[in-house]
Kinemage of the C-alpha trace (Angstrom):
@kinemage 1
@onewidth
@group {chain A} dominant
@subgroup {mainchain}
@vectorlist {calphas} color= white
{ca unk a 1} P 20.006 -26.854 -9.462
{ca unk a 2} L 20.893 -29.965 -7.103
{ca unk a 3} L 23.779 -28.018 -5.564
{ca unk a 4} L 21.316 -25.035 -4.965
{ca unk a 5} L 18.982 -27.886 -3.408
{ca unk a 6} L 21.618 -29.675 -1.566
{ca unk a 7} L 22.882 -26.271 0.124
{ca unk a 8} L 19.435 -25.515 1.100
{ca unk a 9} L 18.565 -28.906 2.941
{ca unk a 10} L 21.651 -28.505 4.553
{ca unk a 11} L 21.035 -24.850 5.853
{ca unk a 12} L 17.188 -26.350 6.786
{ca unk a 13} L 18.890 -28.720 8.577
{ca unk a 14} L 20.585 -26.577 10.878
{ca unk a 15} L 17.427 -25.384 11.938
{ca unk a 16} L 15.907 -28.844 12.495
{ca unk a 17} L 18.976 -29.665 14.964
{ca unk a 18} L 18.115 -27.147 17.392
{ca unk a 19} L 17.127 -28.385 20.620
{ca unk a 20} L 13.945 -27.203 22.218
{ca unk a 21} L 12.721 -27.959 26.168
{ca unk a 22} L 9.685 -31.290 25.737
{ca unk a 23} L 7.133 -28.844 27.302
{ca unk a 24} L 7.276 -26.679 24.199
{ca unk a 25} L 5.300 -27.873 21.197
{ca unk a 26} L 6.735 -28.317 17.444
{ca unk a 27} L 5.498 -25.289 15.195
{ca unk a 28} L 2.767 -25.949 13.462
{ca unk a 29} L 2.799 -24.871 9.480
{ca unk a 30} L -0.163 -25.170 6.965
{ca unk a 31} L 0.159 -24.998 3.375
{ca unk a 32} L -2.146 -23.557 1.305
{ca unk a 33} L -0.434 -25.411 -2.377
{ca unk a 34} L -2.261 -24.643 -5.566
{ca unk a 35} L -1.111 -27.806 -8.041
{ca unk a 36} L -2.406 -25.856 -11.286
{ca unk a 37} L -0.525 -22.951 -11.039
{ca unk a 38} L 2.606 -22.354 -13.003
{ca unk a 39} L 0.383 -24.501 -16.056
{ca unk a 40} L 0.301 -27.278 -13.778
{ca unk a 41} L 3.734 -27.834 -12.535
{ca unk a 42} L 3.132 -26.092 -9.274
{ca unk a 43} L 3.173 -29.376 -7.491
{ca unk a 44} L 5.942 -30.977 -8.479
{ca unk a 45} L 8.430 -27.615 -8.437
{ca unk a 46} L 6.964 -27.602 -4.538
{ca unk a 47} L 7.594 -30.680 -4.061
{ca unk a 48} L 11.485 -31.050 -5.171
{ca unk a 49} L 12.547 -27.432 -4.166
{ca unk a 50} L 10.834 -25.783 -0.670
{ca unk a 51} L 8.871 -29.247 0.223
{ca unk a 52} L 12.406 -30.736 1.693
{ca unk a 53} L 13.487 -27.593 3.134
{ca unk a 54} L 10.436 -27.023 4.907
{ca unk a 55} L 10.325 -30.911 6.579
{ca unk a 56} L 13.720 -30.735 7.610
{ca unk a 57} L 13.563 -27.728 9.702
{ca unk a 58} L 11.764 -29.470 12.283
{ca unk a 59} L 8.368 -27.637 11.695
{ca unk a 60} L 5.110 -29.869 11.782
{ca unk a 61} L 4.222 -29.472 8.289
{ca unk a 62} L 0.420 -29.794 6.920
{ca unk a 63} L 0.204 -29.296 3.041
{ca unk a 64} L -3.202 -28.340 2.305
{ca unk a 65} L -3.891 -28.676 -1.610
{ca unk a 66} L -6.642 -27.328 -3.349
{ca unk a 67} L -8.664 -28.879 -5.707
{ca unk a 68} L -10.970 -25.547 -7.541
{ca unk a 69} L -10.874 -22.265 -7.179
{ca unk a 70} L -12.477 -20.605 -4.445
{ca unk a 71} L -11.898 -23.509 -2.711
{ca unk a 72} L -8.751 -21.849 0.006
{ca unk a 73} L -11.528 -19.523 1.267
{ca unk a 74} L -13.925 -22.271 2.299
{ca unk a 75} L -10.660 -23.805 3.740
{ca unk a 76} L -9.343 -20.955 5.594
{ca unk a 77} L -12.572 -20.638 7.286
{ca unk a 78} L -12.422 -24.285 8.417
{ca unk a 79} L -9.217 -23.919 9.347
{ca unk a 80} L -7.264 -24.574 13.711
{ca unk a 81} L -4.770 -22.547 15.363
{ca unk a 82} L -1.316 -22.658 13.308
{ca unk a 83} L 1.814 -20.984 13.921
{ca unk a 84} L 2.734 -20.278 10.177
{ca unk a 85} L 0.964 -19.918 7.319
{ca unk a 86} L 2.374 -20.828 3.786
{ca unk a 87} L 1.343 -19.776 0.339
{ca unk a 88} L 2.497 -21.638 -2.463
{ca unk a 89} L 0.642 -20.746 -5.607
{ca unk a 90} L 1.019 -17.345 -7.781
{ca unk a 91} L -1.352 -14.265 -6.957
{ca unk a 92} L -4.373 -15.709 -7.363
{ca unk a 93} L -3.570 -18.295 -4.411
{ca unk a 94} L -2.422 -15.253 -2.518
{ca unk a 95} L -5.491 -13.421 -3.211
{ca unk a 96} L -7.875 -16.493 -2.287
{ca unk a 97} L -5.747 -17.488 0.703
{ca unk a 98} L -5.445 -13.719 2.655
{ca unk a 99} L -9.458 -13.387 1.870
{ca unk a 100} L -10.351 -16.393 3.460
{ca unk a 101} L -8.246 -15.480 6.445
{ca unk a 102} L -9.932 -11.777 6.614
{ca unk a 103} L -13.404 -13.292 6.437
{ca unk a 104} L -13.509 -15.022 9.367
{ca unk a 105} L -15.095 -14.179 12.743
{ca unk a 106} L -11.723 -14.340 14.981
{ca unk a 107} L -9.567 -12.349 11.954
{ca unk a 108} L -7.869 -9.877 14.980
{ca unk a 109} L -6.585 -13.044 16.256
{ca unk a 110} L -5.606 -15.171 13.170
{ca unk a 111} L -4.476 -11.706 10.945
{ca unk a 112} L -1.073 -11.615 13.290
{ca unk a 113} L -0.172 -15.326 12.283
{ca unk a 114} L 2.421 -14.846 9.863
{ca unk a 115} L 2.361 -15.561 6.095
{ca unk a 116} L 4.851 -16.913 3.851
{ca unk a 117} L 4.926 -17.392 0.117
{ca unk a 118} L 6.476 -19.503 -2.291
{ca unk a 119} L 6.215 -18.115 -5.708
{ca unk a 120} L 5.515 -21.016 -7.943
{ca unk a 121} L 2.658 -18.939 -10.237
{ca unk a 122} L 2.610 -17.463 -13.578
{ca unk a 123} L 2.538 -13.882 -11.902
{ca unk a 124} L 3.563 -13.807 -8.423
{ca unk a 125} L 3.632 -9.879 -8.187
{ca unk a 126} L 4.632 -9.882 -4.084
{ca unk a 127} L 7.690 -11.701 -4.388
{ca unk a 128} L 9.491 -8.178 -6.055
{ca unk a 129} L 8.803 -6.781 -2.643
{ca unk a 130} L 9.956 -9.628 -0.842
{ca unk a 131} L 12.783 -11.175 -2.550
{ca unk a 132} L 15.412 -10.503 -4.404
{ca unk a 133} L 15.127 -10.577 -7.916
{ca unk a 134} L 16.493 -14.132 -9.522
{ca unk a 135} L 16.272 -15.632 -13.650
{ca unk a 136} L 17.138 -18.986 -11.498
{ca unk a 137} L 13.353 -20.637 -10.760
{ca unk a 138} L 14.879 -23.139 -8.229
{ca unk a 139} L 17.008 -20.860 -6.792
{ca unk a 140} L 13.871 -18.270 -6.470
{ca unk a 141} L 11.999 -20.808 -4.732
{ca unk a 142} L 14.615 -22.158 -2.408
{ca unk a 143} L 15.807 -18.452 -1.226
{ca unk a 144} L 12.020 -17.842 -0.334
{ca unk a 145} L 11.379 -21.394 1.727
{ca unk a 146} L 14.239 -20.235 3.428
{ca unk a 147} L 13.122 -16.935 4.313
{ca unk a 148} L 10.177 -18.407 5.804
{ca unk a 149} L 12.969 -20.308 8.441
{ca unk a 150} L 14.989 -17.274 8.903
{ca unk a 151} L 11.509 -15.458 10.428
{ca unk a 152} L 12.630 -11.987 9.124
{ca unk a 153} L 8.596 -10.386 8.600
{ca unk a 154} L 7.315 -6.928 7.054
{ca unk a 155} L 3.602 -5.594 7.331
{ca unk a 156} L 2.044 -5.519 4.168
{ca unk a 157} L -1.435 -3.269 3.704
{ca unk a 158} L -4.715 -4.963 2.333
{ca unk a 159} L -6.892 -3.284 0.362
{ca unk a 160} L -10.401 -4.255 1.277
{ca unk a 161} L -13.031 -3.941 -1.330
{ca unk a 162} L -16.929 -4.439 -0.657
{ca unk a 163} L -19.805 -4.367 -3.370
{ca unk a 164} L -23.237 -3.760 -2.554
{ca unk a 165} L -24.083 -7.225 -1.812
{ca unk a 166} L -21.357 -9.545 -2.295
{ca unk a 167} L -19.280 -10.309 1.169
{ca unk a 168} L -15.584 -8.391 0.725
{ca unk a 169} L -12.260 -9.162 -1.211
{ca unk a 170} L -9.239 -8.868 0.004
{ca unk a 171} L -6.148 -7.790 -2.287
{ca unk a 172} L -2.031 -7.350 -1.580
{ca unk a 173} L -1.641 -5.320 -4.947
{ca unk a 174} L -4.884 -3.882 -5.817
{ca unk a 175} L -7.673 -3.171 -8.462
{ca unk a 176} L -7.335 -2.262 -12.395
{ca unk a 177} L -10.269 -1.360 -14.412
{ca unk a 178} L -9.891 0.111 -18.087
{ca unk a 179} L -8.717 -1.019 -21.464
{ca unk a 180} L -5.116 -2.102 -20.788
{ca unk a 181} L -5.869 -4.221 -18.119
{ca unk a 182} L -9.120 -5.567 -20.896
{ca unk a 183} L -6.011 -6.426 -23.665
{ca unk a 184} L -3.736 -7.933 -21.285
{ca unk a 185} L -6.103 -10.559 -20.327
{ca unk a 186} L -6.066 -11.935 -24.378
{ca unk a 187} L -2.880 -11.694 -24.565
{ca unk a 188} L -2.355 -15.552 -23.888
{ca unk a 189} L -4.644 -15.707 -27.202
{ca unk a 190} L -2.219 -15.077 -29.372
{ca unk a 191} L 0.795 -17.357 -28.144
{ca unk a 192} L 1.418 -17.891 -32.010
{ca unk a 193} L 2.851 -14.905 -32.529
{ca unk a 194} L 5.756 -15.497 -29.923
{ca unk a 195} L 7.095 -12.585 -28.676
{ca unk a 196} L 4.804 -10.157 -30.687
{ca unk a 197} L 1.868 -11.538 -29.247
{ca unk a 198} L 2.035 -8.951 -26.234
{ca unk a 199} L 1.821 -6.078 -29.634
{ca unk a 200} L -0.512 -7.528 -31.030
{ca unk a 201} L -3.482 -8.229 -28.493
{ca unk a 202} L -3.109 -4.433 -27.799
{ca unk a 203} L -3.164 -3.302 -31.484
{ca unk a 204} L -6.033 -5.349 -32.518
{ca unk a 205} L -8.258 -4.005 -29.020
{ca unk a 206} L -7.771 -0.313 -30.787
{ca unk a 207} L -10.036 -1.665 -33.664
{ca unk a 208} L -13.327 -1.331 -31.247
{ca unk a 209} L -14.831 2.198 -30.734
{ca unk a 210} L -12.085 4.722 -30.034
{ca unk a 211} L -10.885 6.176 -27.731
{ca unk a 212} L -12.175 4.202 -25.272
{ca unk a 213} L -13.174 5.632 -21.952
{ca unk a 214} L -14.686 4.024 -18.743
{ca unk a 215} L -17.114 7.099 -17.113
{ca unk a 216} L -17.319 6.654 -13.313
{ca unk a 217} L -17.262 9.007 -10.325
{ca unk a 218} L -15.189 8.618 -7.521
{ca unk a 219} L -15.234 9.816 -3.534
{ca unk a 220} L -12.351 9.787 -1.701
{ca unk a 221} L -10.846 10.782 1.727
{ca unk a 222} L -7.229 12.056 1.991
{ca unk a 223} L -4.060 10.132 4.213
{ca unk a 224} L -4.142 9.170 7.233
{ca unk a 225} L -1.982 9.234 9.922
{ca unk a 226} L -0.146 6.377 11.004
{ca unk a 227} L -0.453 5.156 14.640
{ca unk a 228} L 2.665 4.208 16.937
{ca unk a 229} L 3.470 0.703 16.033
{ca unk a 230} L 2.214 -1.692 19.191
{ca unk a 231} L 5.024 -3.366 20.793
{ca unk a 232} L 5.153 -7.516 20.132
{ca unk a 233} L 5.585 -8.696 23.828
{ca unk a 234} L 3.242 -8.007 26.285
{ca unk a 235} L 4.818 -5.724 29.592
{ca unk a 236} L 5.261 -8.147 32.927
{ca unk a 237} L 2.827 -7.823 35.254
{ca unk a 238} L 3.596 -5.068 38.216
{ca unk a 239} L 4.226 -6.745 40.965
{ca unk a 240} L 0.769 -7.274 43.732
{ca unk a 241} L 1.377 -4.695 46.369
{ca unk a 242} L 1.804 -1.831 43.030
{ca unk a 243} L -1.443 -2.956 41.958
{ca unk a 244} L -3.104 -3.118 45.163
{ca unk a 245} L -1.730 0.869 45.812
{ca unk a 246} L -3.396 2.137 41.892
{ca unk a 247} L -6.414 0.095 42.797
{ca unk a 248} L -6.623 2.131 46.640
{ca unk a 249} L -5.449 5.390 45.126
{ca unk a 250} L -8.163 5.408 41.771
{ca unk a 251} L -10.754 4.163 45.142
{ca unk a 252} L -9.743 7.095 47.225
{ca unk a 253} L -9.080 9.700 44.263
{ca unk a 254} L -11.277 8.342 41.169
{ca unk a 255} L -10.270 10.549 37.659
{ca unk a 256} L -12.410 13.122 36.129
{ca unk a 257} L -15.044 12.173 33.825
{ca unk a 258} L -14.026 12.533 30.121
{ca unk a 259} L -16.479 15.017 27.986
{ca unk a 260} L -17.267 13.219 24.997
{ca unk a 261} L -15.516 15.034 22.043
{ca unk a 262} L -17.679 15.338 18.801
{ca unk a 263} L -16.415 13.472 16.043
{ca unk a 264} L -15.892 15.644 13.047
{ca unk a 265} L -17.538 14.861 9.995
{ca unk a 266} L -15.145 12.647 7.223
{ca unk a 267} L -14.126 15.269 4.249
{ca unk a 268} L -15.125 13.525 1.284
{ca unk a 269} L -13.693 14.471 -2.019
{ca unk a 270} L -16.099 14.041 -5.069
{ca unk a 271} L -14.436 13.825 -8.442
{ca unk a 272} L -16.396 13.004 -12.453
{ca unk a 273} L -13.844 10.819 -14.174
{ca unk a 274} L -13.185 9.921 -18.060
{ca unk a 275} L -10.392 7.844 -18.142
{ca unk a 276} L -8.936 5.075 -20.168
{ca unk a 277} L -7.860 2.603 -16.934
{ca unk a 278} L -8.101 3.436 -13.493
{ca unk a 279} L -5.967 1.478 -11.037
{ca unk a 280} L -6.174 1.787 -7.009
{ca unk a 281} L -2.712 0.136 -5.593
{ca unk a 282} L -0.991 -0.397 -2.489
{ca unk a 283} L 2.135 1.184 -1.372
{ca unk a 284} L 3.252 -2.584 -1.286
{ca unk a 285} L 5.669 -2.184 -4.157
{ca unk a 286} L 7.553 0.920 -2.831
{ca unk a 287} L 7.522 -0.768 1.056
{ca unk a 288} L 8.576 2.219 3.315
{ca unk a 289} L 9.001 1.407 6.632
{ca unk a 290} L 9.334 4.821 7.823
{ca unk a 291} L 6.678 7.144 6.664
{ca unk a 292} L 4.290 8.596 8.919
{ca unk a 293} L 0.628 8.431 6.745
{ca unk a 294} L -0.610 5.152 5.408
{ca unk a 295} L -2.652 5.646 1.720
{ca unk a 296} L -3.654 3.888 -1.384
{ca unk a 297} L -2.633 5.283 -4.733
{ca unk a 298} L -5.375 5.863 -7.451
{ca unk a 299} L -4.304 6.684 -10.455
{ca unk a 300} L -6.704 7.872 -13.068
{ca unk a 301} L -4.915 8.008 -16.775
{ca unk a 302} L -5.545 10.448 -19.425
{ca unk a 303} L -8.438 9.517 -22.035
{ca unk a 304} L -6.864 11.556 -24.862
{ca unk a 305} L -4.552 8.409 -25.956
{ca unk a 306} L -3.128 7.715 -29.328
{ca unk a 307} L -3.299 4.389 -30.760
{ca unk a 308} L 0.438 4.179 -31.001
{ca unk a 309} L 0.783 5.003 -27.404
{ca unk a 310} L -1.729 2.599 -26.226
{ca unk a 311} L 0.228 -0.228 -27.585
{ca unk a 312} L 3.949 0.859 -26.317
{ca unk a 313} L 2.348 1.839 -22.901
{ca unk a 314} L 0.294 -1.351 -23.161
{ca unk a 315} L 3.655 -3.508 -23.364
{ca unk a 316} L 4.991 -1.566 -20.457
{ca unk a 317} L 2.032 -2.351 -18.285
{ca unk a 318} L 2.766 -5.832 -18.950
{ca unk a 319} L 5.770 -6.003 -17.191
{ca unk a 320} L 4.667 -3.044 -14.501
{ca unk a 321} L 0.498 -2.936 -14.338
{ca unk a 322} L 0.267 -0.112 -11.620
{ca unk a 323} L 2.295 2.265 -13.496
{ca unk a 324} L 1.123 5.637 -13.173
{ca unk a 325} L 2.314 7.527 -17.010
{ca unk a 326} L 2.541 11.041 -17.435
{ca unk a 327} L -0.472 13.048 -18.023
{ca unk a 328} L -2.391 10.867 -14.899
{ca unk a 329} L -3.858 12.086 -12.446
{ca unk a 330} L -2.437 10.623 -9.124
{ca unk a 331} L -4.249 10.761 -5.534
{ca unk a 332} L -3.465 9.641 -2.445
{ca unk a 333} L -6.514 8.216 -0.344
{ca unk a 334} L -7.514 6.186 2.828
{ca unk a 335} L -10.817 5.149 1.485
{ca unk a 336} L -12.717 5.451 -1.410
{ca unk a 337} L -16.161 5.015 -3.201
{ca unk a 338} L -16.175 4.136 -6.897
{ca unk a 339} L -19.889 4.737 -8.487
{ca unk a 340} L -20.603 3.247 -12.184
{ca unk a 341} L -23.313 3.822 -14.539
{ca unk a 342} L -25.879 1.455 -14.857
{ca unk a 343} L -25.649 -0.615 -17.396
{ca unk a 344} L -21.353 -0.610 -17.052
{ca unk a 345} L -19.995 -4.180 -18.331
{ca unk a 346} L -16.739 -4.664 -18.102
{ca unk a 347} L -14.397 -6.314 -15.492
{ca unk a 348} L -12.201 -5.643 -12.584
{ca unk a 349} L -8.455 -6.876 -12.175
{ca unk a 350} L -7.968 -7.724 -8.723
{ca unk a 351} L -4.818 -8.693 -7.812
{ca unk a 352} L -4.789 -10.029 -11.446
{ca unk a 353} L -7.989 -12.143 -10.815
{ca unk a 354} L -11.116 -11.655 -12.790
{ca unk a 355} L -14.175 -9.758 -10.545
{ca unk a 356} L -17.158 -8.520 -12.737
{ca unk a 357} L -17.207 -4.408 -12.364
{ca unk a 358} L -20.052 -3.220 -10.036
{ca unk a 359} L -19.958 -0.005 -7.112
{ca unk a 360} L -17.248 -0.572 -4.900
{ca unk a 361} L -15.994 0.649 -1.679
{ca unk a 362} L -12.295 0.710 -1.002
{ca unk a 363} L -10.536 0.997 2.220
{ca unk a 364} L -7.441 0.652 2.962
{ca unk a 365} L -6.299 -1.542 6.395
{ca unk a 366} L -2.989 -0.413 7.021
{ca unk a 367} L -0.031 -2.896 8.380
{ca unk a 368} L -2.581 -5.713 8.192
{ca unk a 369} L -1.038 -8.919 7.485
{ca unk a 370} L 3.033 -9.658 8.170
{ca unk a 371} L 5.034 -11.585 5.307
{ca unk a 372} L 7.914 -13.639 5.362
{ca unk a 373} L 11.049 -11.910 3.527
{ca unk a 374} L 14.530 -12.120 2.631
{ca unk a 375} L 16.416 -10.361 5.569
{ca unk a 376} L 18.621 -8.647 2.883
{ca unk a 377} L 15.640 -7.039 1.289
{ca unk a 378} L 14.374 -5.195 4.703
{ca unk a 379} L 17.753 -3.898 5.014
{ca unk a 380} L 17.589 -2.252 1.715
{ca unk a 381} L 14.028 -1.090 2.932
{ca unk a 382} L 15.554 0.716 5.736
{ca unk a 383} L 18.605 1.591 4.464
{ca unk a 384} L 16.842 3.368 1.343
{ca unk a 385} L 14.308 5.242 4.205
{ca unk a 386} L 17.313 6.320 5.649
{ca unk a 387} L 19.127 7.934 2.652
């Protein structure tokens, strides 16, 4: 693990020896750090493994750490101009830290800063899209803090998700309601049982009424298509006498007035669903920078489940929660309106963080945000578009 950390200084270091011209400022990086993730030892991992790296690239670092949750929302809203902004938590950090962002007045401006995270959580579900996969915590860490320096970025999409009256959530990964994602929360009850403890928080859920279905109905509007990606730099400015001949010839020759075309009216599907767990995901997971339609997936599973196969597909869903088995029924949508009976108790995963369940609307904002990631990882991305 020193070696690893040694190697990485020493590649940050390269970075922090380039010259730059004393008229352009040093870039400016905040940290968002969440100290109780990873069961507390968030802080210290930070500190020994990306906290160095980071430092000796020559960036002005600001480590921001938080103290409750909630508490990187208030922040973000508080929060100047940076050049860089830096997760270091699991997805519950990432969750708080891209909704504070989102929920500000000036988000057009501040949603093109790019993001980086360091996974230092207990589930840090983004970091299988943008790294590659590593058993080696330090070297996990390190090989992300490093990405952040090499300034490779992909656009993720946000899912944004609005109750009737609470203000909206923002989420990387999405939303799971049903009776897996209801088991996988106790699992951490029965750490006794070691490895079978996974088993058996699924097997003793079957004991309540069976099967177990979650009645909702569901609106939905197909893909849409994606939009010509705008270029990063700005053209140079014609020079004057160009601009002085459009301004004389739209003086002398002024264009047509446009007829206002009528707006068709949105095709919504409506749909009555019994299902066991419903789960609305990004295409974050399966990042294709290629395809021409940006959706969400929703997957609605099967209600007609045995109890064997809720507790093997139950294990699966703990290492893969947006898994879509056979027998679903899959749809691709834009948007989408999720109605509950009254009376429906119960509670949302959102990006694996606890939301009570109530109406939602979900809408999908396409390319929204732009992550750090390992350069070799968007070369697979395009390389597997390509094949």
């Amino acid at each position: 693990d020193n070696l690893l950390r040694r190697a990485a200084c020493q590649e940050a270091q390269a970075f922090g020896n380039q010259l730059i011209p004393s008229s352009v400022p040093l870039k400016k990086a905040t940290v968002f750090l969440n100290p109780a993730a990873c069961k507390g030892k968030a802080r210290n991992l930070f500190e020994k493994n990306a906290a160095p790296i980071l430092h000796l690239s020559g960036m002005d670092v600001t480590v921001v750490k938080t103290d409750y949750e909630g508490q990187a929302k208030k922040l973000l809203e508080l929060m100047e101009n940076t050049d860089l902004i830096i997760i270091a938590g699991g997805d519950g950090t990432v969750q708080e830290v891209i909704t504070g962002l989102l929920r500000r007045a000036d988000e057009a401006v501040f949603s093109k800063i790019p993001i980086g995270f360091i996974p230092l959580g207990k589930t840090c579900t983004l970091s299988q899209t943008l790294y590659p996969e590593s058993t080696n915590q330090v070297y996990h860490i390190i090989n992300a803090t490093l990405a952040i320096l090499k300034g490779e970025t992909v656009p993720l999409d946000v899912l944004q998700i609005k109750g009737e009256k609470e203000q909206p959530v923002f989420a990387v990964t999405g939303l799971r309601w049903g009776s897996y994602r209801d088991a996988g929360v106790k699992v951490s009850k029965y750490w006794y049982l070691g490895p079978l403890k996974t088993r058996a928080a699924h097997f003793f859920s079957t004991f309540k009424e069976w099967p177990q279905k979650r009645q909702a109905a569901l609106m939905y509007l197909g893909p849409t298509e994606r939009p010509p990606e705008e270029p990063d730099e700005k053209p140079s400015r014609p020079p004057l006498y160009v601009r002085l001949y459009r301004r004389l010839r739209l003086y002398w020759s002024p264009p047509p007035k446009e007829i206002p075309q009528e707006v068709a009216p949105e095709d919504w599907e409506e749909l009555k669903l019994s299902t066991i767990e419903l789960s609305i995901a990004t295409r974050n997971r399966q990042l294709d920078l290629t395809r021409t339609e940006d959706f969400m997936d929703i997957c609605i599973e099967a209600d007609t489940v045995t109890k064997g196969q809720f507790v093997n597909r139950g294990t699966q869903k703990m290492r893969d929660p947006h898994m879509c088995p056979e027998g679903s029924q899959c749809i691709q949508a834009s948007r989408c309106i999720l109605q509950l009976p009254e009376g429906t108790e119960g509670s949302f995963g959102i990006d694996n963080e606890e939301y009570e369940a109530m109406p939602v609307e979900v809408k999908l904002l396409p390319r929204k945000l732009r992550f750090f990631c390992d350069p070799r990882m968007r070369e697979q991305m395009f390389h597997a578009a390509v094949q």
